[in-house]
C-alpha positions in Angstrom: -13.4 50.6 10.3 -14.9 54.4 10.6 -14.1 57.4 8.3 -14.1 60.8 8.9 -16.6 62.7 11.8 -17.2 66.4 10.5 -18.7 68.8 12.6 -19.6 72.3 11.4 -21.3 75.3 12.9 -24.0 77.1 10.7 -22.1 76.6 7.0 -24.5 75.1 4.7 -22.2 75.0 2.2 -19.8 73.2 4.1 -22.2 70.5 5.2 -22.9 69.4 1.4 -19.4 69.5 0.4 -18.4 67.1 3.2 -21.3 64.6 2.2 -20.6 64.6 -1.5 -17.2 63.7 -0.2 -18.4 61.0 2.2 -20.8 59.3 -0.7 -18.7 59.5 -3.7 -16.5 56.5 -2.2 -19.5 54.9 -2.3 -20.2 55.5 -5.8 -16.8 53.7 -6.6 -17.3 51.0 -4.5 -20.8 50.2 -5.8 -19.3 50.1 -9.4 -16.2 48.0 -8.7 -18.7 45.6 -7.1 -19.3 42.5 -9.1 -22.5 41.1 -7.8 -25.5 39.3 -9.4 -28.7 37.8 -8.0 -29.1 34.2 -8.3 -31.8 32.6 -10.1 -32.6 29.1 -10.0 -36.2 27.2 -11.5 -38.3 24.9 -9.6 -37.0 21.2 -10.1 -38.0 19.6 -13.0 -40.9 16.5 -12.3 -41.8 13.8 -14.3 -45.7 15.3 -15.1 -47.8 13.0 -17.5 -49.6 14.4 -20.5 -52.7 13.0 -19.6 -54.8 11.2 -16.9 -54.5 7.4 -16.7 -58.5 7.4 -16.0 -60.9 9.2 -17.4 -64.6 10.5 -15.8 -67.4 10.5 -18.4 -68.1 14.0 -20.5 -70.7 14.4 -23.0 -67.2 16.3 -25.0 -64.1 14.8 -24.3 -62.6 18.1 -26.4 -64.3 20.8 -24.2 -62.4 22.9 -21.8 -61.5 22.4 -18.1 -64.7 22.7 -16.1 -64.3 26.2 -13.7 -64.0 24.1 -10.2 -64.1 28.0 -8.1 -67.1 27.2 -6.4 -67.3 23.6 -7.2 -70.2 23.0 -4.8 -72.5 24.4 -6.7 -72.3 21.5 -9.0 -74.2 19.4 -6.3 -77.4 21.4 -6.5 -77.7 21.4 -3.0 -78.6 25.3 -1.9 -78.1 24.1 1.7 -74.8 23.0 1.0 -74.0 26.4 -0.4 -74.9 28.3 2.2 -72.7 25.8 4.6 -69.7 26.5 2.5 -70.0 29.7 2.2 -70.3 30.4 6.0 -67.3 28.2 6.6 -65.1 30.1 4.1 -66.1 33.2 6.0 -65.8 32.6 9.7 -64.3 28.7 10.4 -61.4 29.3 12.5 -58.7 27.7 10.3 -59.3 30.3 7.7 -59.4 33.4 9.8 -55.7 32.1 11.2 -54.5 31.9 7.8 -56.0 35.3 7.1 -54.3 36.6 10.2 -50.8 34.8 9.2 -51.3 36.4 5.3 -51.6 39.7 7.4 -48.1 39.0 9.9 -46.3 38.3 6.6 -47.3 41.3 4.5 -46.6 43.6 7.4 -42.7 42.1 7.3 -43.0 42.8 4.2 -43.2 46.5 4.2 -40.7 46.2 7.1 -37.8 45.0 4.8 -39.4 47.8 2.1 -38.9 50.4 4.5 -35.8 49.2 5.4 -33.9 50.3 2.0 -34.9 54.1 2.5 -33.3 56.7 4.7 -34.5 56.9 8.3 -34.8 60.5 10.0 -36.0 61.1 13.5 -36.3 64.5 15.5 -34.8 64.8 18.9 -34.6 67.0 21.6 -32.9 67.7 24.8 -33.0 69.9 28.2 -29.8 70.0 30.0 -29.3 71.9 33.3 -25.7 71.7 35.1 -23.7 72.9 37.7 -19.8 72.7 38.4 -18.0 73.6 41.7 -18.9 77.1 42.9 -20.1 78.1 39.1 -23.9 79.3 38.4 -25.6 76.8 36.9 -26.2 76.8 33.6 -28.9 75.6 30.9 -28.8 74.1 27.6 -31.4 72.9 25.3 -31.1 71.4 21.9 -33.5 70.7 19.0 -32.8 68.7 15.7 -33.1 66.2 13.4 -31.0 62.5 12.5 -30.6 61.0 9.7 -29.2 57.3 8.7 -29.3 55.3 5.9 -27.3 52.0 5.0 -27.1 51.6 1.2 -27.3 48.3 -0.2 -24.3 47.9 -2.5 -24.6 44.3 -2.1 -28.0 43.9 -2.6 -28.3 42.1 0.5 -31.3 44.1 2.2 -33.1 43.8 -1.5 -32.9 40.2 -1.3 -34.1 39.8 2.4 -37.2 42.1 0.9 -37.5 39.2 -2.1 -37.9 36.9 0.9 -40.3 38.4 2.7 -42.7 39.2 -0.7 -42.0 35.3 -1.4 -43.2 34.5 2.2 -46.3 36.8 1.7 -46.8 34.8 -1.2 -46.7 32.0 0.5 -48.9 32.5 2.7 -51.6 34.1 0.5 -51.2 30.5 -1.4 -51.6 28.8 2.0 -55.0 30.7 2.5 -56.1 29.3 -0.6 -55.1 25.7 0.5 -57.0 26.3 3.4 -60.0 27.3 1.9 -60.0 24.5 -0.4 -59.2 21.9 2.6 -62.6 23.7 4.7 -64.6 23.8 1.9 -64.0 20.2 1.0 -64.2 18.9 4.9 -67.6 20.7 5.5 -69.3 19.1 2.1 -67.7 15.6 3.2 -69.5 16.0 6.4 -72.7 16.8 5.0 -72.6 14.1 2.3 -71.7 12.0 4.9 -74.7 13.4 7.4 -77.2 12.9 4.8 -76.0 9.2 3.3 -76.6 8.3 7.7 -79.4 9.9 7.4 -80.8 8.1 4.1 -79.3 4.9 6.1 -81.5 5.5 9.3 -84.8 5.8 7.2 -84.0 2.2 5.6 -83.4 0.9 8.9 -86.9 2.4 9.7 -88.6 0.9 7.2 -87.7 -2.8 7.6 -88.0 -2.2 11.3 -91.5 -1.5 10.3 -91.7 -4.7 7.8 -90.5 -6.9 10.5 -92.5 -5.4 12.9 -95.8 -6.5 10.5 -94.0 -10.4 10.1 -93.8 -10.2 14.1 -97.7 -9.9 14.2 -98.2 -12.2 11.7 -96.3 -15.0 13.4 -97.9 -14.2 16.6 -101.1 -15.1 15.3 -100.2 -17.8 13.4 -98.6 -19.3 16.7 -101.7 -19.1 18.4 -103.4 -20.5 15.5 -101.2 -23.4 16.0 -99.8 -23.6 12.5 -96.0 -22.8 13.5 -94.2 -22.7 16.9 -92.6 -20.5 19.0 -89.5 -21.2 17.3 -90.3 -18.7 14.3 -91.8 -16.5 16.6 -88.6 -15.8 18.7 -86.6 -15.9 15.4 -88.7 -12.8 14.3 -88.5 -10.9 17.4 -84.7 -11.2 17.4 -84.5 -10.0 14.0 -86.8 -7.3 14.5 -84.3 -6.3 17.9 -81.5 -6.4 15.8 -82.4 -4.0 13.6 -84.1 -1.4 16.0 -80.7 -1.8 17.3 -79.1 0.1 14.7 -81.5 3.3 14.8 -79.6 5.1 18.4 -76.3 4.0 17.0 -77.3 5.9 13.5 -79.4 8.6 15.4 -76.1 9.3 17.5 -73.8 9.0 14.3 -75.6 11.7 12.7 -75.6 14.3 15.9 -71.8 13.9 15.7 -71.7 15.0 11.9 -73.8 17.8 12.7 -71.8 18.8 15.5 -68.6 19.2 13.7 -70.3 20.2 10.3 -71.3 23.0 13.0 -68.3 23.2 14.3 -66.7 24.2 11.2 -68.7 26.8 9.7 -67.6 28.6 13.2 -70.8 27.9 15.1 -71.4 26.0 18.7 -72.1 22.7 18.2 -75.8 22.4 18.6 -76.5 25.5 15.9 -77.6 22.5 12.9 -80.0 21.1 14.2 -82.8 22.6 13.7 -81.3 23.5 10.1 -80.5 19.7 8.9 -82.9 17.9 10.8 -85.2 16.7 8.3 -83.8 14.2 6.0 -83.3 14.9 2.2 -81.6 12.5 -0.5 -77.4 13.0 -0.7 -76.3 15.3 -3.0 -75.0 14.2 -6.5 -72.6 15.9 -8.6 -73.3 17.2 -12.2 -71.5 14.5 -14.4 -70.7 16.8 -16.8 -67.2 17.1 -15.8 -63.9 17.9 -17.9 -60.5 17.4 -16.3 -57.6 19.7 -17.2 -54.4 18.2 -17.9 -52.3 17.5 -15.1 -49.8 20.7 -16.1 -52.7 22.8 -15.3 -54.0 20.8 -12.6 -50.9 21.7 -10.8 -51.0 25.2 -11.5 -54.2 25.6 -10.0 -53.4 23.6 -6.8 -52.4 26.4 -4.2 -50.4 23.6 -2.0 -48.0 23.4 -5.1 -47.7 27.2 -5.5 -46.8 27.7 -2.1 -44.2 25.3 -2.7 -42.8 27.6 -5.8 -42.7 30.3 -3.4 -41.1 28.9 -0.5 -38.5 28.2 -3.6 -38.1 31.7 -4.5 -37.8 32.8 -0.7 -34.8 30.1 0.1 -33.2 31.7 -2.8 -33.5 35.2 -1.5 -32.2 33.8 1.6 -28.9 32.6 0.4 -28.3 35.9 -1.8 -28.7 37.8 1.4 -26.5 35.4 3.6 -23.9 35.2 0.9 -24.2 39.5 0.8 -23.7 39.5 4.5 -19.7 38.8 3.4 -19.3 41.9 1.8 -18.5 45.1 3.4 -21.6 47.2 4.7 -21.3 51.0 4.6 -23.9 53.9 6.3 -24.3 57.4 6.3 -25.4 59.2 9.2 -25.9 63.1 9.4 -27.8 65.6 11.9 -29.1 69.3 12.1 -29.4 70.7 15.2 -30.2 74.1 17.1 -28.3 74.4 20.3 -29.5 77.6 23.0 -29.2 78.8 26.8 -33.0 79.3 27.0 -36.0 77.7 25.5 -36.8 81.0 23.4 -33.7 81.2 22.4 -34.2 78.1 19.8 -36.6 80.2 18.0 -33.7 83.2 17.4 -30.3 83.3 18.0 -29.6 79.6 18.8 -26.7 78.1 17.0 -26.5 76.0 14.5 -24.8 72.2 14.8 -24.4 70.1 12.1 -22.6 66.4 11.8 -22.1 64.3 9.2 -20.6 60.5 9.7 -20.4 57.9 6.7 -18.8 54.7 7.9 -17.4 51.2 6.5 -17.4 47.9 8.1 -15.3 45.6 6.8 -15.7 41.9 7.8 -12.1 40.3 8.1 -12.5 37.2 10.2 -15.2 35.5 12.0 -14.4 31.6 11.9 -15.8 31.0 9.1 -19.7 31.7 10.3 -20.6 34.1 7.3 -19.7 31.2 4.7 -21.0 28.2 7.0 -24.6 30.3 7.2 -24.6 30.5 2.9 -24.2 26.6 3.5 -27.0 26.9 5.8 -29.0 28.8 3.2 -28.4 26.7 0.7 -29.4 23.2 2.8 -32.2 25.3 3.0 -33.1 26.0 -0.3 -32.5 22.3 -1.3 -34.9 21.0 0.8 -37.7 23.5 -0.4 -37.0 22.3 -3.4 -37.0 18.9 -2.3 -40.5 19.0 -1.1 -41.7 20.9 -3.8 -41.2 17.8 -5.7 -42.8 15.8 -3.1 -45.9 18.3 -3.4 -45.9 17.9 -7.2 -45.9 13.9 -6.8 -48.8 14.2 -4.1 -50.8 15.9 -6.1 -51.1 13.9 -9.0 -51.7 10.8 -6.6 -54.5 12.6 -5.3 -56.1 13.2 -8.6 -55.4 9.3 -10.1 -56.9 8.3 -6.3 -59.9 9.9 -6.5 -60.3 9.0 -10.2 -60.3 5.5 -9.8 -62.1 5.6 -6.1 -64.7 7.1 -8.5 -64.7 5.2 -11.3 -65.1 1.9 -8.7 -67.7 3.4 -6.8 -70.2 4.2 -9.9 -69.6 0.8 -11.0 -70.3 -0.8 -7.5 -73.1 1.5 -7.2 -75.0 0.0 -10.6 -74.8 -3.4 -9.1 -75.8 -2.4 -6.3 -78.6 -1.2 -7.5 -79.6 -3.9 -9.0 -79.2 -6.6 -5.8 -81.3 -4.4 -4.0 -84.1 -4.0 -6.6 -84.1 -8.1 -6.4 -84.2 -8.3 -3.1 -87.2 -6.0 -2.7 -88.6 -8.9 -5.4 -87.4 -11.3 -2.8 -88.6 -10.1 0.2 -92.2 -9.0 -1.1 -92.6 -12.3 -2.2 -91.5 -13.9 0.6 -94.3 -12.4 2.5 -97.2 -13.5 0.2 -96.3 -16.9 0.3 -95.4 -17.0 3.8 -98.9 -15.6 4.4 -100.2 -18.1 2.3 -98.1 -21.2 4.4 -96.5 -22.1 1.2 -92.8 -21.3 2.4 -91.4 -21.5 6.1 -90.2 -18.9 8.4 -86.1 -19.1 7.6 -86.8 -17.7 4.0 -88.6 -14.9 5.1 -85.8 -14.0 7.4 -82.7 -14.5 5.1 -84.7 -12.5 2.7 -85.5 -9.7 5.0 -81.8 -9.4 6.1 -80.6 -9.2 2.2 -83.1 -7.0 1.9 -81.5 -4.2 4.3 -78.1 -5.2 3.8 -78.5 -4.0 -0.2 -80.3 -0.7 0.8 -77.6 -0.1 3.4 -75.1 -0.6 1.0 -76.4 1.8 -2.1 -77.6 4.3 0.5 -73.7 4.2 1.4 -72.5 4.6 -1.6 -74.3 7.1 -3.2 -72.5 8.5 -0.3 -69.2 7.7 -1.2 -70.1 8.5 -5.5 -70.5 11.8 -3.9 -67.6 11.9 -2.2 -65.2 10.9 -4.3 -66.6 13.8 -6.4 -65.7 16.2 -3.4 -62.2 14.8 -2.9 -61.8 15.0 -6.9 -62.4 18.4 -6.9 -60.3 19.1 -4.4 -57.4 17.5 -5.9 -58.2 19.1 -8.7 -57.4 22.4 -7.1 -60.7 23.7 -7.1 -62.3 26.1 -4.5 -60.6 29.3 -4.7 -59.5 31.7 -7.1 
């Protein structure tokens, strides 16, 4: 439905009595308008008050170690300087920077959607009728609209596009922390192969020195060929494994390359030469697991996506109620181009309009139901976030607390079977023992250095993938 269209020429006066006019019904209507924004708070989860496993800490009182930049913790400048390049220019990131940008531009698209619009025109018109002269009119002026928001309906859709912007500042920050994790799992993992391919190395090299001894004591004739072959196939198997490592490590360098954002070949030169994997500071404290998911961005950008369902459904559930606008214009009408500068007259229109929806099948209410679906599964999965994340953190506590334990014994075999082996050789040299124990106790020899060169790795890593559970890596 459409109210009045007032047209004046040149009365000032005039023009701002008819608007008072046109707006006052608005007034009224705004104030007989019974309308209130929904609230609603996240859904309530079952949290714990305290970790069921616990990493050691010279204070169990102290406060919550700062996990910003937990890779400094390693010690590891090189490692550093990898994370720091991949938070700047790995691809992932500079998406998420770009989406951040798309939704606080929407933003200030819904902001400037609540205020007044007001454009300037302008027209050349030249006609002719029948046998007339033809004639010329130009017109210069300015329009005016704006649609106020009784309803509150354009204020909600802007509280859904500032959650969204939110939300996707948040999702940044899960980014970061997901690249800044990936990038010191590939390097831990790059230098444990590496540590792996310089055992292999060595015993190639021991059982390269028990080759030449059992050549010469086959042509001595004090053992046969037997033994000999026997060597030679354990010294095969294990010069074996060095391409297979060698190859294994090029492919960690090319994607820890790959995402700090350079070609694939750019490491090489940078991580070739070996150096021991990184260990975390164990002077770790843990927050409580309220705080832990506070500080999780995945979780706040699960609050967000919350508040922006929420907005939705106001703004659907406003889209019932009747919409109103106001439009106006100032113009200057002439027969010549000069003649707008003096002696042109003076047009001026006002037009403030209703629309009233009376029936459309039901679609307004069935797309609040919409809304609403909506909202309920954000919240939904916010509680599905809420439960991840403190799976994460027990994971990577135990995987932790089993590692270091694994890793002592460890340890400990492979300190034995360096015993073993080395005396092994001195009595094989010496004929006192035959050629199967010197073999058994080379193979247990590598198989224990293979397996605390790999996890030292994994102590390492279950430090990274702590503190990314944890939240850390952004601020």
């Amino acid at each position: 439905m459409t109210s009045t269209i007032y047209e004046a020429s040149g009365s000032r006066r005039a023009c701002s009595r008819t608007l008072a006019l046109a707006i006052f019904p608005l007034f009224i209507l705004s104030g007989c308008a019974s309308w209130s924004a929904r609230t609603a708070d996240t859904p309530a989860v079952d949290v714990p008050t305290h970790w069921s496993t616990a990493v050691s800490s010279n204070n169990a009182q102290a406060p919550a170690t700062s996990l910003a930049q937990w890779w400094q913790r390693f010690n590891d400048p090189l490692l550093s300087t990898l994370v720091t390049q991949a938070l700047q220019a790995n691809t992932s990131i500079l998406s998420a920077q770009a989406a951040l940008q798309q939704a606080r531009a929407l933003r200030d698209v819904r902001t400037a959607g609540l205020l007044p619009g007001v454009n300037a025109s302008g027209s050349a018109q030249r006609s002719k009728s029948g046998d007339n002269d033809a004639s010329n009119s130009f017109r210069a002026g300015l329009d005016a609209s704006w649609e106020p928001d009784i309803f509150g309906g354009k204020r909600s859709a802007l509280n859904a596009s500032e959650a969204d912007a939110q939300a996707a500042q948040t999702t940044l920050a899960d980014v970061q922390v997901s690249i800044a994790a990936e990038v010191a799992l590939a390097y831990i993992q790059l230098r444990g192969q590496q540590a792996q391919l310089l055992i292999a190395r060595n015993n190639l090299a021991s059982q390269t020195e028990t080759l030449q001894i059992t050549d010469w004591r086959a042509q001595a004739g004090l053992i046969t060929s037997l033994e000999v072959e026997q060597s030679r196939a354990s010294t095969e198997q294990t010069r074996a494994q060095i391409p297979a490592l060698e190859a294994s490590i090029a492919k960690t360098r090319h994607s820890l390359a790959v995402l700090t954002g350079q070609p694939p070949d750019s490491l090489q030169a940078l991580i070739n030469d070996p150096t021991a994997v990184p260990q975390a500071a164990p002077d770790l404290a843990l927050s409580i697991p309220a705080q832990t998911l506070r500080q999780r961005p995945d979780v706040r950008t699960a609050e967000h996506r919350i508040s922006a369902a929420l907005a939705q459904v106001s703004a659907a559930d406003a889209a019932r109620y009747p919409g109103f606008s106001i439009g106006g214009s100032l113009g200057l009408n002439a027969l010549t181009l000069a003649g707008l500068g003096s002696g042109a007259t003076v047009a001026t229109a006002l037009l403030a309009s209703v629309s009233v929806p009376l029936f459309d099948g039901g679609a307004a209410r069935s797309q609040v139901l919409a809304q609403e679906a909506a909202l309920e599964q954000a919240r939904v999965n916010y509680q599905a976030v809420v439960l991840t994340a403190l799976k994460d953190v027990e994971d990577a506590l135990v995987a932790l607390q089993g590692d270091r334990a694994r890793l002592i014994h460890l340890q400990g075999a492979a300190t034995a079977a360096g015993n073993a082996d080395l005396m092994a050789q001195q009595r094989y040299s010496s004929g006192l023992i035959d050629f199967q124990t010197v073999l058994q106790t080379q193979r247990t020899l590598l198989s224990a250095q293979d397996s605390v060169a790999s996890t030292e790795a994994d102590v390492s890593a279950d430090h990274v993938r702590l503190y990314k559970a944890l939240g850390g890596g952004w601020n």
